[in-house]
C-alpha positions in Angstrom: 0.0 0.0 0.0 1.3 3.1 -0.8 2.1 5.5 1.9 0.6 9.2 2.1 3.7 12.0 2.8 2.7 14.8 5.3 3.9 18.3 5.5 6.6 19.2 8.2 3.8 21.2 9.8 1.5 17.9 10.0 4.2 15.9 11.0 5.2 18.0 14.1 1.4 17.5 15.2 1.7 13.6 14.9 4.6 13.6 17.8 1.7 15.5 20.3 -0.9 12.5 19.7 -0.8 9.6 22.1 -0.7 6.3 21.2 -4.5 4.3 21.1 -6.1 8.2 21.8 -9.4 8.8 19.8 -8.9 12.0 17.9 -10.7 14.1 15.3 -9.5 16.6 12.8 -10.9 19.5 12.5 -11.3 21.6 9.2 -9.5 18.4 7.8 -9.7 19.6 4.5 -7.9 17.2 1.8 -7.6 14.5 5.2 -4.0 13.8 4.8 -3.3 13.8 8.5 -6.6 11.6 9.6 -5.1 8.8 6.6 -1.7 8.9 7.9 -2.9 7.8 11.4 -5.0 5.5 9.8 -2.2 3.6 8.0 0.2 3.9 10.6 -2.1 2.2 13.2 -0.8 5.3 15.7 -4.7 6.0 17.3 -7.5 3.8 18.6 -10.8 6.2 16.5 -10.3 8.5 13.7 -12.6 11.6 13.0 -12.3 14.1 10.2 -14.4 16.6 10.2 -15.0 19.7 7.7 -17.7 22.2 7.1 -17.2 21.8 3.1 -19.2 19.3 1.5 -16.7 19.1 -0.9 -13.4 19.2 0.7 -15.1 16.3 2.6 -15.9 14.2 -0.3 -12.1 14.8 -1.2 -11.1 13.7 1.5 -13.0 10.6 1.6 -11.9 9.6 -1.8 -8.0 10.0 -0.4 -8.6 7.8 1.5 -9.9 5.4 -0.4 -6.9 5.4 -2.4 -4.7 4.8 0.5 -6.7 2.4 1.5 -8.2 3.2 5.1 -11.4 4.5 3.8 -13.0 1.9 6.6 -11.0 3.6 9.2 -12.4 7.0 9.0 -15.1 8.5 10.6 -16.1 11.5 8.1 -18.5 14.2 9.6 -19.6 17.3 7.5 -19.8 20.1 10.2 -18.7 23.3 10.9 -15.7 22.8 13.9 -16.8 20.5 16.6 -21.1 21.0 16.1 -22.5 17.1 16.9 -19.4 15.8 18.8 -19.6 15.0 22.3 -17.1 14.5 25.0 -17.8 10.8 24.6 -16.5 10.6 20.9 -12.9 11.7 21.5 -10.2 13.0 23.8 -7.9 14.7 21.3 -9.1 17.7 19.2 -7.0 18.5 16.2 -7.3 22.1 14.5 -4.9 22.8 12.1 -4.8 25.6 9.9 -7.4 27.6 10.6 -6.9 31.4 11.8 -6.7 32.1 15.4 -10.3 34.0 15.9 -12.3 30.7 14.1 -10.0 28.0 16.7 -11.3 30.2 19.7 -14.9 30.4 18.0 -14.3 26.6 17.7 -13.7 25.8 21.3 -16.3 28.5 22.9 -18.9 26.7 21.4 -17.5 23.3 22.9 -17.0 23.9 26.4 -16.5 20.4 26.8 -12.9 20.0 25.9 -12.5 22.2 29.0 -14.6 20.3 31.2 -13.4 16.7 29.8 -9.4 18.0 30.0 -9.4 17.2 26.2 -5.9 17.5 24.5 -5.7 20.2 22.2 -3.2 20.5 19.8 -3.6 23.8 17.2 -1.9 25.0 14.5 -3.1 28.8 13.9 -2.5 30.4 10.9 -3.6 33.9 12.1 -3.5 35.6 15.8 -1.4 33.4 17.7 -1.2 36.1 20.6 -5.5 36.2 20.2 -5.5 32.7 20.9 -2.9 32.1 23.4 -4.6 35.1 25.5 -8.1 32.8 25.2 -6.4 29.6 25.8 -4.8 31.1 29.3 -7.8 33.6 30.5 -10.2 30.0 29.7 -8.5 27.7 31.9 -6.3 26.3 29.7 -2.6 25.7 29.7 0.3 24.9 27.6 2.1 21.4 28.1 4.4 21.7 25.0 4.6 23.6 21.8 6.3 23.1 18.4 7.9 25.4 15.9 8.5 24.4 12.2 9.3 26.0 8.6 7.5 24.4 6.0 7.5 26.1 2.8 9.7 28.9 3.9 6.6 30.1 6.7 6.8 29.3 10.3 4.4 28.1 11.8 3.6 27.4 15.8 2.2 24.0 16.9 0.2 24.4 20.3 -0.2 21.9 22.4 -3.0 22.9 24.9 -5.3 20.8 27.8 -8.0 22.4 30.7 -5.8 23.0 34.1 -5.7 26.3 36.7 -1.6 26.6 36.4 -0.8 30.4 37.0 1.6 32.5 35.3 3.2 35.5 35.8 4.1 36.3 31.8 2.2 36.9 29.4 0.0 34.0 27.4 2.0 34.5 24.5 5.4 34.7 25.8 5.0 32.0 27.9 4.4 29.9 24.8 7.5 31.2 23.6 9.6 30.3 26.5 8.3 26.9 26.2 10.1 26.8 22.7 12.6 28.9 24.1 13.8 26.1 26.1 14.2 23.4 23.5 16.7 25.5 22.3 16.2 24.8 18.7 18.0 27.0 16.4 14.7 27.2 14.1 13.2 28.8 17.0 16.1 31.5 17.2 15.3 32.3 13.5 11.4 32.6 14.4 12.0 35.0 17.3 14.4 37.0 14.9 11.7 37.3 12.5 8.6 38.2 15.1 11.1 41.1 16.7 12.1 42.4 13.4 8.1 42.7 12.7 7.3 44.3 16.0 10.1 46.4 15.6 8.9 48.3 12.5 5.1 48.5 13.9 6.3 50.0 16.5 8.4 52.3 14.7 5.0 53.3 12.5 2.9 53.4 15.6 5.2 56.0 17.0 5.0 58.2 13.4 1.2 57.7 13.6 0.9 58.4 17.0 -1.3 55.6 17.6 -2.9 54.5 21.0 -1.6 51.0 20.4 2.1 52.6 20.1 2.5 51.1 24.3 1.1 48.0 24.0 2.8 46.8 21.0 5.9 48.3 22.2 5.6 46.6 25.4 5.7 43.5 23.5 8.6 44.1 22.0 10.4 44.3 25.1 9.1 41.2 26.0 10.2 39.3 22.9 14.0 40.8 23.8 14.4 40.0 26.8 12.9 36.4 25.6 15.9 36.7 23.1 18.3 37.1 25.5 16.9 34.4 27.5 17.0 32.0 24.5 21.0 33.1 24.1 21.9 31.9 27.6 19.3 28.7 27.5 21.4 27.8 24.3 24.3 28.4 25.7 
């Protein structure tokens, strides 16, 4: 049988699933992540779940070319509408922006109550998202960064707990990649200061009401550098 090749960005996600865990996909799109699971043998119940009709039916008929078309649950929903606590205990959401993951998991308040494991890949408003995660009850156990296709992109893995914090959401994601002290992460962290560093600089021309908040992040994201320098060290 021929076997399905994932992005780097999916791949990361597979090292946050546990072994025999029941886990959908969410906004699976073309369902190459659900069908590597499924021919691996890494879960115990595979869900893939999309709110186009059509992506869906793609999906399906990827599978069925990789054979594990039996070994898929397929639902047509938008995020997690019909699926109960009982169903699963790991909720995948991968590519979607930040705002539509946090729409995703207001209307599901049971993967709070359940301590479901999240694991997220936001395309858009990471700092929106950690900020919900943290002020929900949520907290971060581990986190991923990868380049794929010459973007970053920033793998969250996420589950219900009351675990304080005195930094920000955001940067204590960051210091949890920080401390991995993966070069790739180094080059991220370059990038996201070099980014603050001119909004800030056109916040301050504009006078702008934002100007102290986004330049109080910047201070955080250097001191984080520094941090990083000594960690790798």
């Amino acid at each position: 049988m021929e076997l399905i090749k994932l992005p780097d960005r999916l791949s990361s996600i597979v090292n946050f699933i546990n072994k025999d865990a029941s886990v959908i996909d969410v906004g699976t799109d073309h369902g190459h992540l659900p069908i590597y699971l499924a021919q691996k043998g890494l879960v115990k119940h595979i869900m893939a779940s999309d709110i186009s009709g059509r992506c869906l039916e793609t999906a399906r008929r990827n599978a069925s070319k990789y054979g594990v078309s039996e070994k898929i649950e397929f639902i047509e929903a938008p995020g997690l509408k019909g699926i109960y606590e009982e169903d699963v205990d790991t909720v995948v959401i991968a590519g979607l922006g930040g705002e539509t993951i946090i729409k995703i998991l207001s209307d599901s308040p049971w993967t709070k109550r359940c301590k479901t494991q999240l694991i997220l890949q936001p395309q858009t408003k990471i700092d929106d998202l950690c900020v919900f995660l943290r002020t929900t009850g949520y907290f971060f156990n581990d986190a991923d960064v990868v380049l794929d296709n010459a973007k970053f992109y920033i793998i969250i893995s996420a589950k219900a707990d009351e675990i304080l914090s005195e930094m920000s959401p955001e940067i204590e994601l960051y210091s949890i990649l920080a401390r991995k002290r993966s070069p790739l992460f180094g080059k991220f962290l370059d990038s996201l200061i070099i980014k603050n560093q001119s909004t800030v600089m056109s916040l301050k021309l504009s006078g702008s009401k934002k100007y102290d908040v986004v330049h109080a992040r910047l201070n955080e994201l250097l001191k984080l550098r520094k941090a990083f320098d000594i960690w790798k060290a």
